[in-house]
Each structure stands twice: as C-alpha cells, then as structure tokens.
C-alpha positions as CSV (number, residue, x, y, z in Angstrom):
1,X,82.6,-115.1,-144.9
2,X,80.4,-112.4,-146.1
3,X,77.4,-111.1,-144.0
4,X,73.6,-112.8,-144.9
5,X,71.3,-109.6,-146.2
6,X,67.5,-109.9,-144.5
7,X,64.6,-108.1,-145.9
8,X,62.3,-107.2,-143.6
9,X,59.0,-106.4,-145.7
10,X,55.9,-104.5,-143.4
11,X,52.6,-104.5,-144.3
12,X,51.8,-101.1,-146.1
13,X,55.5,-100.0,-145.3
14,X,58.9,-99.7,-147.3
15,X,60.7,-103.0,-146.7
16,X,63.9,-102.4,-144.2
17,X,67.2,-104.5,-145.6
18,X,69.6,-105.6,-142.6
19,X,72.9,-107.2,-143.0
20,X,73.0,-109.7,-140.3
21,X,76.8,-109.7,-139.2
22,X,75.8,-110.9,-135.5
23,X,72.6,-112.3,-134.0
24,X,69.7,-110.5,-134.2
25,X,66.9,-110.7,-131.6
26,X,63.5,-109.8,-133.4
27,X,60.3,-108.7,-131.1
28,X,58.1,-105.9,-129.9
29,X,60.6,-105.5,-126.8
30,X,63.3,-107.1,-128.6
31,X,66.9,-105.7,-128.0
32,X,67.8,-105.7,-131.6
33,X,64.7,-105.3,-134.5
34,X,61.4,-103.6,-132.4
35,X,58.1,-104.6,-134.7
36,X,55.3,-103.0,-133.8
37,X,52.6,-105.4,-134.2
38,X,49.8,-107.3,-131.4
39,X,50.3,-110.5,-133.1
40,X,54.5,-110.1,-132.0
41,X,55.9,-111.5,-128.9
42,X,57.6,-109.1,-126.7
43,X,61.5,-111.4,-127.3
44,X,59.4,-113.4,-130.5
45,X,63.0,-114.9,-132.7
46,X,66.4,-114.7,-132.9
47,X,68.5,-114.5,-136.8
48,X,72.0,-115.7,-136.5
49,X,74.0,-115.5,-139.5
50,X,75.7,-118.8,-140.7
51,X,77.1,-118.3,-144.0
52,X,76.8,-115.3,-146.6
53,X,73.2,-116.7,-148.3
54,X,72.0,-118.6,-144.6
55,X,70.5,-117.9,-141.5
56,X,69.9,-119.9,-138.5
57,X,65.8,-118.9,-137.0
58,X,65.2,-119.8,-133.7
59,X,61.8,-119.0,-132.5
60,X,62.0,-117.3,-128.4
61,X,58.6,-119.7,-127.1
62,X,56.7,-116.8,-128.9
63,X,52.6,-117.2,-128.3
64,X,51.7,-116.7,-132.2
65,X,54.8,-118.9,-133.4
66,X,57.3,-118.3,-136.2
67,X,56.7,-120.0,-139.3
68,X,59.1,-121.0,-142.3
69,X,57.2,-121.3,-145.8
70,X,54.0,-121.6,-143.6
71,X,55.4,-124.2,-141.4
72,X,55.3,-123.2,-137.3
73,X,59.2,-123.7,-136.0
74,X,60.1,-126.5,-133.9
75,X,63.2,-126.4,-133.2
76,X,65.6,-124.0,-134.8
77,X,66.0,-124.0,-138.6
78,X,68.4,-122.4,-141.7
79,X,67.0,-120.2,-143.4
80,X,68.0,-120.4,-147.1
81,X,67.7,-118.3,-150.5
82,X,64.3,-118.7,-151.7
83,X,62.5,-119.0,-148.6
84,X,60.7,-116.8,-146.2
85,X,59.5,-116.4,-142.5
86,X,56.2,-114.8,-140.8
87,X,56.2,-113.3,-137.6
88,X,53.0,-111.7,-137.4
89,X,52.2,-109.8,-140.6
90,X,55.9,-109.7,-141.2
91,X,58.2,-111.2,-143.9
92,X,61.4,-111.9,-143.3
93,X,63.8,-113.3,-146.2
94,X,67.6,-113.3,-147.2
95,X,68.4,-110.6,-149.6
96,X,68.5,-110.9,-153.8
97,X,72.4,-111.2,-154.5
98,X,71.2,-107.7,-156.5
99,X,69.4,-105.8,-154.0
100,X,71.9,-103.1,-152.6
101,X,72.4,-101.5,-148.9
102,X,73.4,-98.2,-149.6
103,X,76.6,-97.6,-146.9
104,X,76.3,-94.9,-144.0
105,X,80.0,-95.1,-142.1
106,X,79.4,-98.6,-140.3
107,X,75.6,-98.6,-140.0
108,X,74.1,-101.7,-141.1
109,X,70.8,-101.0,-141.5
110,X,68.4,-99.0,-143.6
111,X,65.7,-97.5,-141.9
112,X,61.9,-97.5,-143.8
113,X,61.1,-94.0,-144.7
114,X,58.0,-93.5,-142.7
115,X,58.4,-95.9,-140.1
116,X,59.7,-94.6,-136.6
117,X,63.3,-95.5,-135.7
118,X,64.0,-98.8,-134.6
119,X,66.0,-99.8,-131.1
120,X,68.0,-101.3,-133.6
121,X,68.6,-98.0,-135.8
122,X,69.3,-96.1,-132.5
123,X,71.9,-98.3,-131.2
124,X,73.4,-98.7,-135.0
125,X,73.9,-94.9,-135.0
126,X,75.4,-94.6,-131.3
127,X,78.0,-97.0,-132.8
128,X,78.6,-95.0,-135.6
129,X,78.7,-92.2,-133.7
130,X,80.8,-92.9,-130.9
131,X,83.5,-95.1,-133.0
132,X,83.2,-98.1,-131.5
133,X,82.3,-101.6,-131.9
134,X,81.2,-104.0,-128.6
135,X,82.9,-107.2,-128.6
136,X,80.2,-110.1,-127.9
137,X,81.0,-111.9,-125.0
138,X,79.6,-115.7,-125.0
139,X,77.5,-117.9,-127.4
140,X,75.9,-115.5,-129.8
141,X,72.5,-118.3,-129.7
142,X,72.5,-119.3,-125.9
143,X,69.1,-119.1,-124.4
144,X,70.5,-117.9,-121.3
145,X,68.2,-118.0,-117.7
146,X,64.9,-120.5,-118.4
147,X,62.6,-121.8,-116.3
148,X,62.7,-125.6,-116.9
149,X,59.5,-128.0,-116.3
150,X,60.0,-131.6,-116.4
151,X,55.8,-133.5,-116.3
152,X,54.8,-137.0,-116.8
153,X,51.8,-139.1,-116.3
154,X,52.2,-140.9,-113.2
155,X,51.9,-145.0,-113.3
156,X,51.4,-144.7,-117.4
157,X,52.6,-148.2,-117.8
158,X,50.4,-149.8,-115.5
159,X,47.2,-147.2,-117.1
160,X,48.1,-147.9,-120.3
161,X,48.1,-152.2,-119.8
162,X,44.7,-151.3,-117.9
163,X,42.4,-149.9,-120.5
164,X,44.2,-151.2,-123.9
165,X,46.0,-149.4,-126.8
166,X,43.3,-147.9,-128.5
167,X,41.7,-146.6,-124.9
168,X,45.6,-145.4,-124.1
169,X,46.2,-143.5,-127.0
170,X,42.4,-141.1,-126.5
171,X,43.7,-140.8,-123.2
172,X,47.3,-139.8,-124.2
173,X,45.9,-137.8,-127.1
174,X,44.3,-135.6,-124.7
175,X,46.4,-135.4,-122.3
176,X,49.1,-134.3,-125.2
177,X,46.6,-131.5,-126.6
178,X,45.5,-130.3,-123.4
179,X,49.6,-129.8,-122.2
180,X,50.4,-128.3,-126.0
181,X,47.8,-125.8,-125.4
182,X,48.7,-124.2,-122.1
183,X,52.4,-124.4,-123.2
184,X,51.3,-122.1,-125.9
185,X,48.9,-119.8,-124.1
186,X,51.7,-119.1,-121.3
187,X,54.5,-118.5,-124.1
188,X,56.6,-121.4,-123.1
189,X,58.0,-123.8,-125.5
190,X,57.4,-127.6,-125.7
191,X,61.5,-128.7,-125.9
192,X,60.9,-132.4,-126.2
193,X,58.1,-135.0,-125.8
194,X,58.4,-138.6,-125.7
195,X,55.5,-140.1,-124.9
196,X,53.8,-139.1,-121.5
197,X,56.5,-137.0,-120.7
198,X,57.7,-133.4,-121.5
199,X,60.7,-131.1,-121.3
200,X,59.3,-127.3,-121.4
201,X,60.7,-124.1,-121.1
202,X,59.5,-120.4,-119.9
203,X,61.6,-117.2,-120.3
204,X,59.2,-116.6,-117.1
205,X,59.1,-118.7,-113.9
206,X,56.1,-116.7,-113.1
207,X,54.5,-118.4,-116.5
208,X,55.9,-122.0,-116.4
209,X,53.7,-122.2,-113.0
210,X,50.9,-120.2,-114.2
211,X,50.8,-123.2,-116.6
212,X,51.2,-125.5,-114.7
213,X,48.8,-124.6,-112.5
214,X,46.3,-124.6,-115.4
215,X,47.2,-128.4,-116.5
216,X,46.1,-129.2,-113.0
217,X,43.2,-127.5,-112.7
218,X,42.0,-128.6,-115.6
219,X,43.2,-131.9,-115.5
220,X,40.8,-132.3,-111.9
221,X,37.9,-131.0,-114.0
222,X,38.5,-133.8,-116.3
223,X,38.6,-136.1,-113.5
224,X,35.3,-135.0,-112.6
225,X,33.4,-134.3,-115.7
226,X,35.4,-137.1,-118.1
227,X,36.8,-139.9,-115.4
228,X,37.4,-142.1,-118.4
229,X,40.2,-139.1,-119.7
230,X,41.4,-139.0,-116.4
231,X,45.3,-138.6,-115.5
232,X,47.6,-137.5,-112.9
233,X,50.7,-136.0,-114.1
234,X,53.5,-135.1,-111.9
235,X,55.5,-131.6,-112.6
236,X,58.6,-130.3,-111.5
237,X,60.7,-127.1,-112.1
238,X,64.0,-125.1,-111.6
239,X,65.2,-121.7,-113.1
240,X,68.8,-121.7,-113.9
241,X,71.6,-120.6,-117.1
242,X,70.8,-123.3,-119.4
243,X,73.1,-124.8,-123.0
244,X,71.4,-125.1,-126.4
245,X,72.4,-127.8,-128.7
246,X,72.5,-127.9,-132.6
247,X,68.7,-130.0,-132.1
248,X,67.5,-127.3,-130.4
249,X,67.5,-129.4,-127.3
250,X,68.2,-127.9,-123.8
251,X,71.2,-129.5,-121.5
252,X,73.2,-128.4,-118.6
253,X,73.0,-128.8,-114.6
254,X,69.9,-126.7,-114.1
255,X,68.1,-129.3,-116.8
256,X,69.5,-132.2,-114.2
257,X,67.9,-130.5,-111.7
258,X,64.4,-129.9,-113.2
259,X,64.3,-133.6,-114.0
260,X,65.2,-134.6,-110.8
261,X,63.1,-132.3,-109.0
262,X,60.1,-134.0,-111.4
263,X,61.1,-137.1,-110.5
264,X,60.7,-136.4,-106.9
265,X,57.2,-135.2,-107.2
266,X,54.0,-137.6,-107.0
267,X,50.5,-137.4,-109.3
268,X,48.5,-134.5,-108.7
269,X,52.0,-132.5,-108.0
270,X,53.8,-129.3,-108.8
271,X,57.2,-129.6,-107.1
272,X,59.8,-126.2,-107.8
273,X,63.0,-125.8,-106.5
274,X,63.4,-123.1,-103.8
275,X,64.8,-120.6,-106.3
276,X,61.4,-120.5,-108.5
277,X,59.5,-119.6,-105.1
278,X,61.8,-117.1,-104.2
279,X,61.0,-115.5,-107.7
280,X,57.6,-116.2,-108.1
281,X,56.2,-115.7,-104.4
282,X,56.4,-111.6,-104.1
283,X,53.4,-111.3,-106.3
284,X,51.6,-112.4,-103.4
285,X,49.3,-114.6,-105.3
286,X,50.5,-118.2,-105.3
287,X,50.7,-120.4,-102.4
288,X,53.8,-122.4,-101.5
289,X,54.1,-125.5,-98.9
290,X,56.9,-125.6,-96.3
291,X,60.3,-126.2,-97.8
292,X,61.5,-129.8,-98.3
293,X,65.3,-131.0,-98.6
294,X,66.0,-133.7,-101.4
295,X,69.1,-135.5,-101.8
296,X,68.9,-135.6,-105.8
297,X,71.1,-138.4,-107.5
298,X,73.5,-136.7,-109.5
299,X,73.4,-133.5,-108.2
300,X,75.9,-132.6,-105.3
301,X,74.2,-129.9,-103.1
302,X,71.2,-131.0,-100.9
303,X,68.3,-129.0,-103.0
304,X,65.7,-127.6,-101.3
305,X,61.9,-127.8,-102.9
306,X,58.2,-126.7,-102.3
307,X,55.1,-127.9,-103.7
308,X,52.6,-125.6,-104.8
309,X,48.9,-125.1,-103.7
310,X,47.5,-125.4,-107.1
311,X,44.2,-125.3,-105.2
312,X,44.8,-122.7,-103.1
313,X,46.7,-120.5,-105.3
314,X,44.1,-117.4,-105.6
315,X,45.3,-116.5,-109.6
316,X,42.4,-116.8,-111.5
317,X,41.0,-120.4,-112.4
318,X,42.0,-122.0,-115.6
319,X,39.9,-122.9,-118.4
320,X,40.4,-125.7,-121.5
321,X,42.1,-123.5,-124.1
C-alpha cells in the first residue's frame, strides 16, 4: 500500500507535511515529531499508518488529551480524509491527494522554514546520510512497560441496596468524577470502567501512586466533611510489558497481576507489588509497609506486595481537582 501523508499545521508557522510510512510518536520529548508547546505532553500520541488515506491515533495518557473533530480520544481511533486532530494548538490531518512532498534521497519529511529542526528531521537526515534503514523490531503500537492500577469500591453491593438507586448513583457519580480527575491530573489513562471499578494505566509508577494517593486522601476528607458521599475503595498495582488490543484495551500477565494484587487489598487500601516499591521508593518520599507474600490464583510465582502509608507518605497533600 502507499504511505498516509499528515499535515502538521503550527500556529503562526509553515505547516510541516510527513509521510507516515511507520508509527510516529508525537510529543514535546517524543522520539519521532518534538512540538514545542506547554499545552503538549512530553510522549502526548502516537500516528500509525493503516492504509494510503488512514491513520490509526492513539492518545499516550496525555494530561491536555488528543481530540478528533473536537472530540477527546478514548480509545484509539482512524483517522480518515476529511478530518482533523488537536494536540495543543496543533492540527494534524491526512494530506490533499494534491498536495506534494518534494523528494530529498529518502527523507520523509519537510521541515517548516523557520521552525528549528525537529528530533524527527535529525534522525531522517542521519538515515539519509549514513544509507541505512533500521528494521523495527516488535508491534509498531505496543504500549510497552505501564504501570497498571486495578480500584473498586469495597462492599458496593451491599452500599448500593442500603441507601437506594437514586442515593447510589450521587454516590457513584462522585466517586467516578473524583477518580476521572486525578487520572487526568497524574497523566494516566482511564483503560476501562464498569461500574465501581477501574482499569488505569501510568507510563509512571511514580504517578499511578501519586494518584492514588490523592483518591485516598481525598476520599477521607469526604468521609469527614460529606459522610453521606462516603466510600472506601480498594487499589492495587504492578508495572510490567503489557499487550494492546484492537479496543484499545490492555491484556497480558502483568494485567493478571494488577487485578489480583487489587483483589487482595481491603477498603481504605493501596496494595503494589514489590516491583512498584522498588521503583518508586528511592525518591525517599513515600512510605511502604513490610513486604507481604500472596499466593495469587492464576499466577504461578508467590508475589510479593506492600501497602502504602497513604497517611504517612510526606508528598504533598492532595486537593479535589
């Protein structure tokens, strides 16, 4: 098949045409296209190429979001002629059949006149330079290393039969925003919900319990100041190579393993496996119990897990986003 052309349109800035013939990772510390903007996550969406005229977007957990004809992604989504993404104050869309790339040897991009030269731009010309092409190894769209968080409302049922539907769903509605919102503040990405429960995910372990920490926190002042609102949600977590599926979904052992870790941890708790502590505890500033081993159902190995001093923890305190 032919190769998808992108124009990448800047604010104030000549537009920069790419043809996408392998996945491009868009961001301000991005590995392929570097955009120089606040509103930009440092890793903010990927641009696969799936046929000459469409391109798969698949937004990183960005903290701004990547939106599709004004719509904030999901899940990932082709990208077809006629339509448009935002990231930041930048357009992205696939190319006019009549809009031409002028060739330079095997460079595929066209650098804006007065813009500096991309990381992508660089690494086009070393290619061109040096006469060779890197093969890519692997799935061109795995997410690769995540840090997987499993939470759920502890003893929902029995809550929910207690104060009556219309009661239940303030109380789930609340509990919903107030998870949505730290998701978003710590650059994570809500992977699934179904009900009271959630699958997220965190390129950073170091920000999946930062925000966890912050549901807790916040979710004890609500237990104070709002009793009626009240909940106590348990959350577990593991770090590990994770699979992406056509839904966007996550799968794969290290998923088992968050779950089950969740699974294991009561109300009130935040329960990681031993490998989040080990790369979350040099910092200095979070505070881990003893280590516990857990025979999990599905998972061979004994795993061995801590629970985390929300209270203790001395990062600063959250407030309601």
């Amino acid at each position: 098949m032919g190769h998808p052309r992108l124009v990448v349109r800047f604010p104030a800035r000549h537009p920069l045409t790419v043809v996408l013939d392998h996945t491009l990772e868009v961001g301000r510390e991005a590995a392929g296209l570097v955009i120089d903007d606040v509103e930009v996550s440092r890793r903010h969406a990927t641009f696969e190429p799936v046929s000459a005229t469409t391109v798969r977007v698949c937004d990183l957990g960005s903290s701004n979001g990547t939106y599709v004809d004004g719509v904030a992604l999901t899940r990932p989504l082709v990208l077809r002629n006629g339509q448009s993404a935002r990231i930041g104050e930048v357009i992205i869309e696939i190319a006019a059949e009549d809009v031409v790339v002028r060739p330079a040897s095997r460079q595929t991009v066209m650098a804006p006149r007065s813009a500096r030269a991309t990381s992508m731009e660089l690494v086009a010309s070393a290619v061109t330079t040096q006469g060779v092409r890197p093969e890519v190894i692997g799935v061109a769209d795995e997410p690769g290393t995540l840090t997987i968080v499993f939470s759920d409302i502890e003893s929902s049922t029995e809550r929910a039969l207690a104060v009556g539907d219309v009661r239940w769903m303030e109380i789930l509605g609340h509990h919903n925003d107030l998870i949505k919102a730290h998701v978003a503040a710590h650059r994570g990405r809500v992977v699934k919900n179904q009900g009271d429960g959630y699958l997220l995910c965190f390129p950073s372990a170091r920000q999946a319990l930062l925000c966890s920490i912050g549901v807790q926190r916040d979710l004890d002042r609500v237990e104070r100041e709002r009793p009626e609102l009240a909940v106590r949600i348990r959350i577990g977590m593991h770090t590990g190579e994770v699979l992406l599926d056509d839904e966007g979904d996550l799968f794969g052992r290290h998923v088992l393993i968050a779950a089950r870790v969740g699974s294991a941890a009561d109300g009130g708790e935040i329960l990681v496996s031993s490998l989040v502590r080990h790369i979350a505890e040099p910092r200095g500033d979070l505070v881990f119990g003893p280590p516990a081993d857990l025979d999990l159902k599905g998972i061979d190995e004994v795993t061995t897990v801590h629970a985390v001093d929300w209270r203790a923890s001395p990062v600063a305190a959250s407030t309601s986003p």
